[in-house]
Backbone atoms as SQL, in Angstrom:
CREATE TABLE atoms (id INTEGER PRIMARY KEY, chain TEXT, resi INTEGER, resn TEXT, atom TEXT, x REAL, y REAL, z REAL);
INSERT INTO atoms VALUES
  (1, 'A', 1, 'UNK', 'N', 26.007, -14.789, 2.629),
  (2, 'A', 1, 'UNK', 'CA', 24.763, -14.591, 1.903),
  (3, 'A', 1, 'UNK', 'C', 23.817, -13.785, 2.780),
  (4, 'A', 2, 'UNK', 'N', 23.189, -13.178, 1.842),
  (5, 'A', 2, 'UNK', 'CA', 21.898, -12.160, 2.871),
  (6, 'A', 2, 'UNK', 'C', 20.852, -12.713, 2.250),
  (7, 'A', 3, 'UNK', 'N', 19.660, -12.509, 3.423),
  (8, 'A', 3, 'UNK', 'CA', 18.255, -13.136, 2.903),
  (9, 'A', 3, 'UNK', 'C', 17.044, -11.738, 3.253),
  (10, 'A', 4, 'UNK', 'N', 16.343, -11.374, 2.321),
  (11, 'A', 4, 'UNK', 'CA', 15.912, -10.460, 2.354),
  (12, 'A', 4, 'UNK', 'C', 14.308, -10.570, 2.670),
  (13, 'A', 5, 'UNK', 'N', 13.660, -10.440, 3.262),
  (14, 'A', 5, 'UNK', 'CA', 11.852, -10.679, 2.941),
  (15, 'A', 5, 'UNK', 'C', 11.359, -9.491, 3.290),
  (16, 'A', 6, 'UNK', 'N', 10.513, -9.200, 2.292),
  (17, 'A', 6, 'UNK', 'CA', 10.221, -7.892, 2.157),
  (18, 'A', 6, 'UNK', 'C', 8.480, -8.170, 1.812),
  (19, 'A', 7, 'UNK', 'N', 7.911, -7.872, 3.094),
  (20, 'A', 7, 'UNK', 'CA', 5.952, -8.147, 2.858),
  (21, 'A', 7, 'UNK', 'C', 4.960, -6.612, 2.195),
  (22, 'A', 8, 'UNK', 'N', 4.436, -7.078, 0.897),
  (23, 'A', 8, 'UNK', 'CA', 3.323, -5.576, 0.804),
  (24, 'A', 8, 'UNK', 'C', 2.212, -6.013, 0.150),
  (25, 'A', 9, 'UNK', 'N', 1.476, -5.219, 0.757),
  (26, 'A', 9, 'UNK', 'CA', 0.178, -5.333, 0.998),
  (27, 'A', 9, 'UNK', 'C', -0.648, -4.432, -0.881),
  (28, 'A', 10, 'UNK', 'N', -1.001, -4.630, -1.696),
  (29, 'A', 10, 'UNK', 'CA', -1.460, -4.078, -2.621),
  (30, 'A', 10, 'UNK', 'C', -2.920, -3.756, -2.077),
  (31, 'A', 11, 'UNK', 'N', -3.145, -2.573, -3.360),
  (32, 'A', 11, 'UNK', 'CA', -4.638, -1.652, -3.327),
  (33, 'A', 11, 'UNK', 'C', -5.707, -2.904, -4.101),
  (34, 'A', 12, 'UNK', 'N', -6.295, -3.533, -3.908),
  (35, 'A', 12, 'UNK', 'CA', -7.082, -4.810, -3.976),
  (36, 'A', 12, 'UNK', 'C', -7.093, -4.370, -5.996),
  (37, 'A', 13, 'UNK', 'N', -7.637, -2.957, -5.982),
  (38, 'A', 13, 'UNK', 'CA', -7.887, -2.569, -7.612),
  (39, 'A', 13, 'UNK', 'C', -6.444, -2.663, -8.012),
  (40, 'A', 14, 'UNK', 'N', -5.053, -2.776, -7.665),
  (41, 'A', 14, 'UNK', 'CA', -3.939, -2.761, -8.166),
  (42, 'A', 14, 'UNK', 'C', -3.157, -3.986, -8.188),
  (43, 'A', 15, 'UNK', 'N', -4.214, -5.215, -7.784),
  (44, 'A', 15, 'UNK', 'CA', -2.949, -6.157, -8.044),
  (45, 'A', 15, 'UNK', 'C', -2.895, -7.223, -8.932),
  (46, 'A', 16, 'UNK', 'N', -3.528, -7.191, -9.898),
  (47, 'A', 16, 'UNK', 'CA', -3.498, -7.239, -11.427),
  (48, 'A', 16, 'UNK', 'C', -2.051, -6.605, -11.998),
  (49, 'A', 17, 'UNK', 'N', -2.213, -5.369, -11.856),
  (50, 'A', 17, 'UNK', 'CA', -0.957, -4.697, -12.300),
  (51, 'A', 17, 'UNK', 'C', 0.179, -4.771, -11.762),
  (52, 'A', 18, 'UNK', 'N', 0.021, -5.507, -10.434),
  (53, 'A', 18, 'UNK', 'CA', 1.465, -5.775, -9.473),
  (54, 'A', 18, 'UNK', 'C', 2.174, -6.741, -10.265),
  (55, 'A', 19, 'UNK', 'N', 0.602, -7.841, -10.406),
  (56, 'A', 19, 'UNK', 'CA', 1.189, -9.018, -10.507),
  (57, 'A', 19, 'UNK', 'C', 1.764, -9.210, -12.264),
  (58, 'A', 20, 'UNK', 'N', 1.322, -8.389, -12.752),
  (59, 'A', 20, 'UNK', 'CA', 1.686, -8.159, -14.377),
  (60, 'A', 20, 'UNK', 'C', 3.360, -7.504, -14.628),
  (61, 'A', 21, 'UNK', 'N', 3.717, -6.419, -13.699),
  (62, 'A', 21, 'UNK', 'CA', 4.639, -6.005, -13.487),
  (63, 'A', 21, 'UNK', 'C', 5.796, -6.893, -12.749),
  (64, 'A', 22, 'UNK', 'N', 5.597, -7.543, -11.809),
  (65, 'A', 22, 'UNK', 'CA', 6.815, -8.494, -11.449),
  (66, 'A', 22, 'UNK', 'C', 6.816, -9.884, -12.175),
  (67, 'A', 23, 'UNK', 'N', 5.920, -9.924, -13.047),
  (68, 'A', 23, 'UNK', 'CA', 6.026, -11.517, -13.894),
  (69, 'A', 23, 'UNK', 'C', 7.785, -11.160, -14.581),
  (70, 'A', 24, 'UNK', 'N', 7.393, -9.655, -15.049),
  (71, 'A', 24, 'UNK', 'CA', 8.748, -9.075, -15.394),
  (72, 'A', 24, 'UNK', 'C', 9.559, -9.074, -14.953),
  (73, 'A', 25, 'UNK', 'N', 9.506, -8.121, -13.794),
  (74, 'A', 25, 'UNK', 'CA', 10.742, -7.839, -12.487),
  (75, 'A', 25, 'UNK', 'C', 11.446, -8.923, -11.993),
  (76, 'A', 26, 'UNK', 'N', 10.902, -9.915, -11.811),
  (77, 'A', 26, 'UNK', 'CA', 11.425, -10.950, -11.015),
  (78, 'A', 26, 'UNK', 'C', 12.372, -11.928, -12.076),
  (79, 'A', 27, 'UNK', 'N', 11.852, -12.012, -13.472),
  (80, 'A', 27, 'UNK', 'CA', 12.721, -12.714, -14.308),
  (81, 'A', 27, 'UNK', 'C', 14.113, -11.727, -14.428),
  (82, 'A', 28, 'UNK', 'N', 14.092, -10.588, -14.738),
  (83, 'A', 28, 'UNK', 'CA', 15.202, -9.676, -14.783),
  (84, 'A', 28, 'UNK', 'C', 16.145, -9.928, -13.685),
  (85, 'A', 29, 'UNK', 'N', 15.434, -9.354, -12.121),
  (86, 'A', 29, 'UNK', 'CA', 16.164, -9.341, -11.341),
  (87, 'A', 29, 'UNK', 'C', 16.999, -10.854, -11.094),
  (88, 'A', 30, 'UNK', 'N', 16.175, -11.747, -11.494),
  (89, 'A', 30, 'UNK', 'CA', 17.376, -12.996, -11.322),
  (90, 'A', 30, 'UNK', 'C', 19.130, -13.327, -11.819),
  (91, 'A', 31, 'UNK', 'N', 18.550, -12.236, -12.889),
  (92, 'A', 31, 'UNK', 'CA', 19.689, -12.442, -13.956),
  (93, 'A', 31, 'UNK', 'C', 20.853, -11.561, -13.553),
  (94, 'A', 32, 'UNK', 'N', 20.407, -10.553, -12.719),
  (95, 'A', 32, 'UNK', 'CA', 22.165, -9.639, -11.887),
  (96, 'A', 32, 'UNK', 'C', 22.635, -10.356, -10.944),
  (97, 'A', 33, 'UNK', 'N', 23.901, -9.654, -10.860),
  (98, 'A', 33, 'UNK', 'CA', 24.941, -10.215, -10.366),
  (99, 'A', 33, 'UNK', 'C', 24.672, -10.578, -8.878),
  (100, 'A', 34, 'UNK', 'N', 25.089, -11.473, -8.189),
  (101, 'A', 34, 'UNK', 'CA', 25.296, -11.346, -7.123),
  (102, 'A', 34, 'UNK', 'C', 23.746, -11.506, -6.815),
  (103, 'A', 35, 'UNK', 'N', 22.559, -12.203, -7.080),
  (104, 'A', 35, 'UNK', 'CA', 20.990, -12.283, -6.773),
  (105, 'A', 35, 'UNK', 'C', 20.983, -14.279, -7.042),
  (106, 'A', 36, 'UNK', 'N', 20.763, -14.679, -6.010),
  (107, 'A', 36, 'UNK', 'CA', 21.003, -16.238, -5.789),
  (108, 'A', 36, 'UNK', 'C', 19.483, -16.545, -6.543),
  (109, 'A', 37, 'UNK', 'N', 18.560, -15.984, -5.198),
  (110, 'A', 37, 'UNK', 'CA', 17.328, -16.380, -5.192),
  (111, 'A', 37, 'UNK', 'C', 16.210, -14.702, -5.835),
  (112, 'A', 38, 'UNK', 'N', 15.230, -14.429, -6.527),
  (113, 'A', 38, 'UNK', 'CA', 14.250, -14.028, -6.375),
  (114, 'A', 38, 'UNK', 'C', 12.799, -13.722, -6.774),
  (115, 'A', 39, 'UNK', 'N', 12.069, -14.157, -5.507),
  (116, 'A', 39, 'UNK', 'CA', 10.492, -14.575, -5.951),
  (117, 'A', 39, 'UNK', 'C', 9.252, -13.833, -5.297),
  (118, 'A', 40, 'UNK', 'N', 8.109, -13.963, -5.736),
  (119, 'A', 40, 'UNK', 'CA', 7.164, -12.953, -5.286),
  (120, 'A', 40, 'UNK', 'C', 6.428, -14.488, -4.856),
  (121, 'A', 41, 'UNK', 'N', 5.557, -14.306, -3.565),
  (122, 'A', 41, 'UNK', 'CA', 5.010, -14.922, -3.111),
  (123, 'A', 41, 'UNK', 'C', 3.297, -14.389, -3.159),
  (124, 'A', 42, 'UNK', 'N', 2.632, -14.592, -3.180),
  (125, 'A', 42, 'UNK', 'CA', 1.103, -14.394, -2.644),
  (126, 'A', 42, 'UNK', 'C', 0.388, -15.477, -1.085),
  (127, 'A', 43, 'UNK', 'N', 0.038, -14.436, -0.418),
  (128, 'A', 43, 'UNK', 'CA', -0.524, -15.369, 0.757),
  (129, 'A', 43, 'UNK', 'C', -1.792, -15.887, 0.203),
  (130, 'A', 44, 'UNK', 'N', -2.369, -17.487, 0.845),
  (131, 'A', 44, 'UNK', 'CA', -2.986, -18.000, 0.207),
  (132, 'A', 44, 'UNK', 'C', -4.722, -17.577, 1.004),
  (133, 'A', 45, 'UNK', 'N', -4.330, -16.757, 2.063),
  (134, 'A', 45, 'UNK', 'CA', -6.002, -16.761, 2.775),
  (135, 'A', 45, 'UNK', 'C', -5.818, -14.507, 2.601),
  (136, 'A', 46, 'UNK', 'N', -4.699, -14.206, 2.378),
  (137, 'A', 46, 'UNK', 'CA', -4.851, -12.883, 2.046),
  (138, 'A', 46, 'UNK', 'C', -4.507, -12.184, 0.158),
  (139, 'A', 47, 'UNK', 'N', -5.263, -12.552, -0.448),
  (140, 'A', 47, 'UNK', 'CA', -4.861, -12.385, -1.723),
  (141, 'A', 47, 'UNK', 'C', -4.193, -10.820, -2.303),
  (142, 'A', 48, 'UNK', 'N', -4.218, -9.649, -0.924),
  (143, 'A', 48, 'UNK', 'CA', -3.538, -8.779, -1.769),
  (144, 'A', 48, 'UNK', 'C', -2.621, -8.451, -0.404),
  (145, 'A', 49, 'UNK', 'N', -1.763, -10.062, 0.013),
  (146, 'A', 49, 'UNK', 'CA', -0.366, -9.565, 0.464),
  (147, 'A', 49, 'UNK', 'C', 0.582, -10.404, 0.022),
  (148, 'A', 50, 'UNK', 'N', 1.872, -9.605, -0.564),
  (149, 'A', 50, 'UNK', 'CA', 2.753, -10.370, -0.665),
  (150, 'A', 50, 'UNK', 'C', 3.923, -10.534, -0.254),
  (151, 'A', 51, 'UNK', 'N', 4.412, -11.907, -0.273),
  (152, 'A', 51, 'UNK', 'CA', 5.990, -11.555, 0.379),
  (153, 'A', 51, 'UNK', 'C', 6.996, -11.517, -1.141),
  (154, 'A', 52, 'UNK', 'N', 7.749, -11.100, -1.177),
  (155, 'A', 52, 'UNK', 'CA', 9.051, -10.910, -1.844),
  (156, 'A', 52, 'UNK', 'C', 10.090, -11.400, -1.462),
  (157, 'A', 53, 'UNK', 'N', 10.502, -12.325, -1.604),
  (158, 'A', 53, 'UNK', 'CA', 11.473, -12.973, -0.928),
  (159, 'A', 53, 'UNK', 'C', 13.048, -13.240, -1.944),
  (160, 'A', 54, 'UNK', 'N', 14.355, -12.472, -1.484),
  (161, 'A', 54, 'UNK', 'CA', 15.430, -12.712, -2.457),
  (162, 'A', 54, 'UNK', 'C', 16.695, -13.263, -1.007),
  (163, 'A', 55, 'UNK', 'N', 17.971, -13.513, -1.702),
  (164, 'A', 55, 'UNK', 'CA', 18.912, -13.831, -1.535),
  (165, 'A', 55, 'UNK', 'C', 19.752, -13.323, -2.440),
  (166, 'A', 56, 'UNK', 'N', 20.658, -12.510, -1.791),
  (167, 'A', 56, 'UNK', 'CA', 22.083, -12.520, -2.953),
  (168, 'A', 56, 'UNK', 'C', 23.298, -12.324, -2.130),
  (169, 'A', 57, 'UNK', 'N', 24.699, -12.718, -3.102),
  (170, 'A', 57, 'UNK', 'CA', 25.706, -13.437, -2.513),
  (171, 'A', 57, 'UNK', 'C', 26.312, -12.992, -1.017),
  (172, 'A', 58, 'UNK', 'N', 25.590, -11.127, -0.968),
  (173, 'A', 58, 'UNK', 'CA', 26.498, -10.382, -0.254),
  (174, 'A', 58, 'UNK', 'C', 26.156, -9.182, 0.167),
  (175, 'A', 59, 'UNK', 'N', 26.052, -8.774, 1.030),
  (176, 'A', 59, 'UNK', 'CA', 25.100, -7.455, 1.458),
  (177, 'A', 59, 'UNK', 'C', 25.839, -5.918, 0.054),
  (178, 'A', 60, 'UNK', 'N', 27.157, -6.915, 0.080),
  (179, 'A', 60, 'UNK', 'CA', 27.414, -5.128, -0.988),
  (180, 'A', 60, 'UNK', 'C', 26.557, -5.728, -2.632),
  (181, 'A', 61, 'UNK', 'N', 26.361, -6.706, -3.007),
  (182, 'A', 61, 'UNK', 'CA', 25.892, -7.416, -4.103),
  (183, 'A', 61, 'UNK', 'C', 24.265, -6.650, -4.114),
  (184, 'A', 62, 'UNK', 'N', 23.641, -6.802, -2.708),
  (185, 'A', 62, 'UNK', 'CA', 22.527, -6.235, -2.662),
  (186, 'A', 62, 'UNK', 'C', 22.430, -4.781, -2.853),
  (187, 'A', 63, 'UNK', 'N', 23.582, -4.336, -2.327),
  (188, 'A', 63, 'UNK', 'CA', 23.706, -2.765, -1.908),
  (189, 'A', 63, 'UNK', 'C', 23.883, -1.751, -3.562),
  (190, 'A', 64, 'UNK', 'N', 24.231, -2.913, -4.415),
  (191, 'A', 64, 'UNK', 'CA', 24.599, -2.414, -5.294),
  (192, 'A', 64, 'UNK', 'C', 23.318, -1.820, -6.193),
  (193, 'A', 65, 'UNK', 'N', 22.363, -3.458, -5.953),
  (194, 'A', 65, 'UNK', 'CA', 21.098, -3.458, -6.776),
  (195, 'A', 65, 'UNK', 'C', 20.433, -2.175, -5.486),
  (196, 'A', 66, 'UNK', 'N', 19.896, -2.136, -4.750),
  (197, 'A', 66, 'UNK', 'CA', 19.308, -1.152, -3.892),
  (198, 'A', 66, 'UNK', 'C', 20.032, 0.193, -4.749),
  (199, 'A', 67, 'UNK', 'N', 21.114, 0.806, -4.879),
  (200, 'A', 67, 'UNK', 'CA', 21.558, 1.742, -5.650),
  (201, 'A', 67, 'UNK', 'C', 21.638, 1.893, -7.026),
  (202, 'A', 68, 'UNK', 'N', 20.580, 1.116, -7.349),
  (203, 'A', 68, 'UNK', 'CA', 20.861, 1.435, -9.050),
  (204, 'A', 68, 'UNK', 'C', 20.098, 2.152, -9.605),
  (205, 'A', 69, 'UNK', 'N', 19.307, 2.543, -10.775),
  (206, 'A', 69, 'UNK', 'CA', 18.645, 3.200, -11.305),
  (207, 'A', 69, 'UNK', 'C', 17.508, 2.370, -11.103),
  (208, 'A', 70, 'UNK', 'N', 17.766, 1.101, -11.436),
  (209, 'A', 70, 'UNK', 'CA', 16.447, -0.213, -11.913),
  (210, 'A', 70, 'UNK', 'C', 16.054, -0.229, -10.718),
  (211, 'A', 71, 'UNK', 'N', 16.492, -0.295, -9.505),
  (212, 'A', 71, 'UNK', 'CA', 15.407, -0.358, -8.139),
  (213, 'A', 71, 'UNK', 'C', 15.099, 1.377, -8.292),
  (214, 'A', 72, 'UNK', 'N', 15.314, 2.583, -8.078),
  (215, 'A', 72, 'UNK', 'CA', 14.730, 3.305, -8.049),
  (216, 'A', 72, 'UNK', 'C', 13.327, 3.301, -8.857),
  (217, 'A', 73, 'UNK', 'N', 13.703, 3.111, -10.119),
  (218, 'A', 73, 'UNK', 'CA', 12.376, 2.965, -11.217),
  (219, 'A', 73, 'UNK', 'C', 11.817, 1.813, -10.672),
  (220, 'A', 74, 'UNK', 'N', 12.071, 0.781, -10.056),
  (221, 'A', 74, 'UNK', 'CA', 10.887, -0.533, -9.691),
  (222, 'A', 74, 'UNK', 'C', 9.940, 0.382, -8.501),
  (223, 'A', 75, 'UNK', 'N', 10.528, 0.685, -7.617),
  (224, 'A', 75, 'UNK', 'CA', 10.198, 1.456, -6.728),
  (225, 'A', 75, 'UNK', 'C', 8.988, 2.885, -6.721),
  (226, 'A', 76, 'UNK', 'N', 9.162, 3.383, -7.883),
  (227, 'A', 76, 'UNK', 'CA', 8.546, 4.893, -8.320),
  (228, 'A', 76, 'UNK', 'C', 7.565, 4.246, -9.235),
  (229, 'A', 77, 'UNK', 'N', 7.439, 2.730, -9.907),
  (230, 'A', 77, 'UNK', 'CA', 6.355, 2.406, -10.038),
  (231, 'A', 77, 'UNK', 'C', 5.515, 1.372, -9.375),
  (232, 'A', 78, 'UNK', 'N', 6.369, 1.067, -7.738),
  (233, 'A', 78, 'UNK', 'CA', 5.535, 0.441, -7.105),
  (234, 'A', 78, 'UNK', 'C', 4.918, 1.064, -6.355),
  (235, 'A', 79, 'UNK', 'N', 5.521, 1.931, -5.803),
  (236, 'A', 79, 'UNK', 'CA', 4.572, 2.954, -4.698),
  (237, 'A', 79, 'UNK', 'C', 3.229, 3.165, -4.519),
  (238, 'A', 80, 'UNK', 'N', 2.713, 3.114, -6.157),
  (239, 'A', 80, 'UNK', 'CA', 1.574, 3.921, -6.220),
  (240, 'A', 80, 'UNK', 'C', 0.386, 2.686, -6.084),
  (241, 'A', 81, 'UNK', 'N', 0.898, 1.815, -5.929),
  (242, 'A', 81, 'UNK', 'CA', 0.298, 0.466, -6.265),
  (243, 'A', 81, 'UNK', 'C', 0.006, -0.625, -5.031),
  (244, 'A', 82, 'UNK', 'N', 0.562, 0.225, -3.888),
  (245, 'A', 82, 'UNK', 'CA', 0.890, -0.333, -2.792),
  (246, 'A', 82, 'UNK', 'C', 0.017, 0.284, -1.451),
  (247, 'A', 83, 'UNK', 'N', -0.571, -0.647, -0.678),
  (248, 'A', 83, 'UNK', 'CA', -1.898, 0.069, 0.311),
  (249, 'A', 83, 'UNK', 'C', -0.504, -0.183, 1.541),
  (250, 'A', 84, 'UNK', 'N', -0.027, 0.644, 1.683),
  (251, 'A', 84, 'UNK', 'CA', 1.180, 1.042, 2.731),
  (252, 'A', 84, 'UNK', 'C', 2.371, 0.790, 2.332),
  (253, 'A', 85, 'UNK', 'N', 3.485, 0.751, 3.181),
  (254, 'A', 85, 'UNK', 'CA', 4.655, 1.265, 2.988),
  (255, 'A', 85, 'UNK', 'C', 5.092, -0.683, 3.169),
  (256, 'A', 86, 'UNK', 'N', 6.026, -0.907, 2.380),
  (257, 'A', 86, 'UNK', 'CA', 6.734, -2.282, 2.375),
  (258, 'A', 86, 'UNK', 'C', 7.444, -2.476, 3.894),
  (259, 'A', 87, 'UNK', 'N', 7.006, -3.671, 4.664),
  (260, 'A', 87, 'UNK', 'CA', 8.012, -4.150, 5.517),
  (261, 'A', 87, 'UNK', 'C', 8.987, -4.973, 4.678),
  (262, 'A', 88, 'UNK', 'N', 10.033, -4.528, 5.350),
  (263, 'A', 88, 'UNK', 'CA', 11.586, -5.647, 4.898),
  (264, 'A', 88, 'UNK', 'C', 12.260, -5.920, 6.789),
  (265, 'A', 89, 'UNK', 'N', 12.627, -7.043, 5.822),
  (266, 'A', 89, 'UNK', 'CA', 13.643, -7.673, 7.188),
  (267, 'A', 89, 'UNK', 'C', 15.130, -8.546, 6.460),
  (268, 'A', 90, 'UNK', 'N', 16.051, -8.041, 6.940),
  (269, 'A', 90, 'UNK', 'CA', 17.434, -8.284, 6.472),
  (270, 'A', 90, 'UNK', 'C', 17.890, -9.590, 7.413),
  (271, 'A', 91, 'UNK', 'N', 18.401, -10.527, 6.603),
  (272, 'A', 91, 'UNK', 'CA', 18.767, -11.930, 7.470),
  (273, 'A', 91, 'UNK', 'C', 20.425, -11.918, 7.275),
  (274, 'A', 92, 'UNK', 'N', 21.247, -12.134, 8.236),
  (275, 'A', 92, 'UNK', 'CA', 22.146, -12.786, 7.619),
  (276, 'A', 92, 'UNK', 'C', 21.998, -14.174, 7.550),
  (277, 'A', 93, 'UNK', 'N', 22.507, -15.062, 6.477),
  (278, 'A', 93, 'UNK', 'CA', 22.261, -16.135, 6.245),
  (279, 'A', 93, 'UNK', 'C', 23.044, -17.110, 6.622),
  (280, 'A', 94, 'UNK', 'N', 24.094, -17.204, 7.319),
  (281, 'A', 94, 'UNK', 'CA', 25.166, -17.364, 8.137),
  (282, 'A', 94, 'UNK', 'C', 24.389, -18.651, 9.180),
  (283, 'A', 95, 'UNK', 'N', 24.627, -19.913, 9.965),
  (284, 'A', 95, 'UNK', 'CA', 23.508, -20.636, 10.347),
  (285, 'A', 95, 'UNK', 'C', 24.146, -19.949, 11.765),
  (286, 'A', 96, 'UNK', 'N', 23.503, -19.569, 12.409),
  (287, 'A', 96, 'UNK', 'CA', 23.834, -19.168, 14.029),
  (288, 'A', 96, 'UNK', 'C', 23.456, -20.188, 15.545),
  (289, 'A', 97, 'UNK', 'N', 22.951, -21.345, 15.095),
  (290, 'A', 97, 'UNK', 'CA', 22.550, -21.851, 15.967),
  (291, 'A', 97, 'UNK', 'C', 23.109, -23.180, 15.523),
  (292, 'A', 98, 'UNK', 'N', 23.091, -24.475, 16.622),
  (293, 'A', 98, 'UNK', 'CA', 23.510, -26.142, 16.672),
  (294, 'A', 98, 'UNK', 'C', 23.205, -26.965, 15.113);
């Protein structure tokens, strides 16, 4: 399993529309293949950052959704909506420690 967290920061006037747009995104994206977990978070003392947080079965499961049309288009309408560029951080989910 891979664990994905991915933090962005919205344009304070745009996150109404973030948050209107992934009420969507996030029900969809649950429903492909190979997507365990995925949810949009809001920080509770920064109201226009969020984390994004997914899981799916398999880095090619992910690789697939990253290559599709539907992340390009999530993407080309998040951009504009976004006060910088998205951090992501890739986990393997694998337990590595006692």
């Amino acid at each position: 399993m891979i664990v994905i967290r991915i933090r962005l920061k919205v344009d304070e006037a745009n996150q109404e529309e973030l948050l209107s747009y992934f009420n969507a995104e996030v029900q969809r994206n649950k429903t492909l293949e190979g997507c365990i977990t995925y949810t949009l978070y809001q920080d509770v003392s920064e109201c226009n950052d969020f984390i994004l947080y997914e899981e799916w079965e398999s880095i090619d499961t992910f690789n697939r959704y990253k290559n599709s049309v539907a992340f390009s288009k999530m993407m080309t309408r998040l951009k504009p909506l976004l006060a910088g560029v998205p951090d992501s951080v890739y986990y393997d989910a694998d337990i590595v420690g006692p």
